[in-house]
C-alpha positions in Angstrom: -97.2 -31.4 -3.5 -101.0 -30.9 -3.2 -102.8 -30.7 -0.1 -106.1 -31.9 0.4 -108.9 -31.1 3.1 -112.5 -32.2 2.9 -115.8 -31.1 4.4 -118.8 -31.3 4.8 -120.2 -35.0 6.2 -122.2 -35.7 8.7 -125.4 -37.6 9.4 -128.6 -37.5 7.2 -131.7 -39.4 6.8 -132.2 -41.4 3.8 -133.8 -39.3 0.7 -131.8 -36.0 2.0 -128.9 -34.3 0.9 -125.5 -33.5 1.6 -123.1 -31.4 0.2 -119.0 -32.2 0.2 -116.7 -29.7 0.0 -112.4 -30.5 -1.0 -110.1 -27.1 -0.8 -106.8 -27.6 -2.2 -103.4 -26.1 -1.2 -99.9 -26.1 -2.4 -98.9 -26.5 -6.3 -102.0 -25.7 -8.9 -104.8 -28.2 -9.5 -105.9 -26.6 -12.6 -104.4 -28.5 -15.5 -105.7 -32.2 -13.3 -108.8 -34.4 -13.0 -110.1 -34.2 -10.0 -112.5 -37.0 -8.7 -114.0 -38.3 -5.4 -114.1 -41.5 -4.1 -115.6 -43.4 -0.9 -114.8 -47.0 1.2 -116.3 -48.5 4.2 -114.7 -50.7 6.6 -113.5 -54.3 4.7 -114.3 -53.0 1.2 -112.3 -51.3 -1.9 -112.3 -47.5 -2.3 -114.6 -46.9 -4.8 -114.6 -44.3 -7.3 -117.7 -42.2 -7.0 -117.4 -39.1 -9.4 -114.9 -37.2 -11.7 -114.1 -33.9 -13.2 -112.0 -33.3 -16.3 -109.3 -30.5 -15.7 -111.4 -27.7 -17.9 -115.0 -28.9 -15.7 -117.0 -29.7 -18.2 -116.8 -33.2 -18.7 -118.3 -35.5 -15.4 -118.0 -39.1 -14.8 -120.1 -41.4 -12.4 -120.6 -45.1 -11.8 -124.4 -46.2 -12.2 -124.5 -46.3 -8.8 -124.5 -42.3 -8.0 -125.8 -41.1 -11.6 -128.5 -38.8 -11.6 -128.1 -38.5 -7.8 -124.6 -37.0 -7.5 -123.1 -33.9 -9.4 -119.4 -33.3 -9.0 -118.5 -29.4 -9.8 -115.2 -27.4 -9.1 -113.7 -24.1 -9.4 -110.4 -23.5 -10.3 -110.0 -20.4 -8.7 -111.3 -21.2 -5.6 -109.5 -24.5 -5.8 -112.1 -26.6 -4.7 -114.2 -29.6 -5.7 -117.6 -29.9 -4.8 -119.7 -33.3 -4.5 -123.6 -32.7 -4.2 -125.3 -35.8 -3.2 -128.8 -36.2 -3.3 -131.9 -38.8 -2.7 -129.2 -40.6 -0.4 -129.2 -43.7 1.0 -128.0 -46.0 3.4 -125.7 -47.9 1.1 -124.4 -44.6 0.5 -122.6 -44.7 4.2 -118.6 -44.0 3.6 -115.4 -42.3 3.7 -115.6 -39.8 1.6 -112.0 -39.0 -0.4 -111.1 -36.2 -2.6 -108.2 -36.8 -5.1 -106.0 -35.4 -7.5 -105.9 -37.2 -10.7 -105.4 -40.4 -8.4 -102.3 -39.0 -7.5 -102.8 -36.8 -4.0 -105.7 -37.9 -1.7 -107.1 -36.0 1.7 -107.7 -37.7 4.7 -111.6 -38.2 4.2 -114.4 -37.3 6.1 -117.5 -39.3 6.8 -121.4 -39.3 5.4 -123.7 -41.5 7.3 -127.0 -42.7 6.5 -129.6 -43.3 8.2 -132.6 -45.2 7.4 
């Protein structure tokens, strides 16, 4: 089992930043993806950034690219989202997951305009 606690949200004007934080617990995380995701109420969780297990490789919809860079640390055992140049639209949830397979609870980043 993997356990999963993220930090970080809060409120912020549009065009600042905001940095996520997801520490994880229990069995290792190193040999997995790791990616973060994000929903709002009556809508699909939507994938928002990915890590390969080894960190180099990144992944992100068109919608955060160039705005967004996911990073982690295996010996720390956390994954990191920084999100700049927000924007309202990017008001959410905000989950970090194992390979799809273990999720935390979310926290929430709200946008103002």
């Amino acid at each position: 089992q993997v356990q999963l606690v993220e930090s970080g949200g809060g409120l912020v004007q549009a065009g600042g930043s905001l940095s996520l934080s997801c520490v994880a617990s229990g069995r290792t995380i190193n040999n997995y993806g790791m990616g973060w995701f994000r929903q709002t109420p009556g809508k699909e969780r939507e994938f928002v950034a990915a890590i390969g297990w080894s960190g180099p490789k990144t992944y992100y919809p068109d919608s955060v690219k160039g705005r967004f860079t996911i990073s982690r640390d295996n010996a720390k055992r956390t994954v990191d989202l920084q999100m700049n140049s927000l924007k309202p639209e990017d008001t959410a949830v905000y989950f970090c997951s194992v390979n799809g397979l273990y999720w935390g609870k979310g926290i929430l980043v709200t946008v103002s305009s």
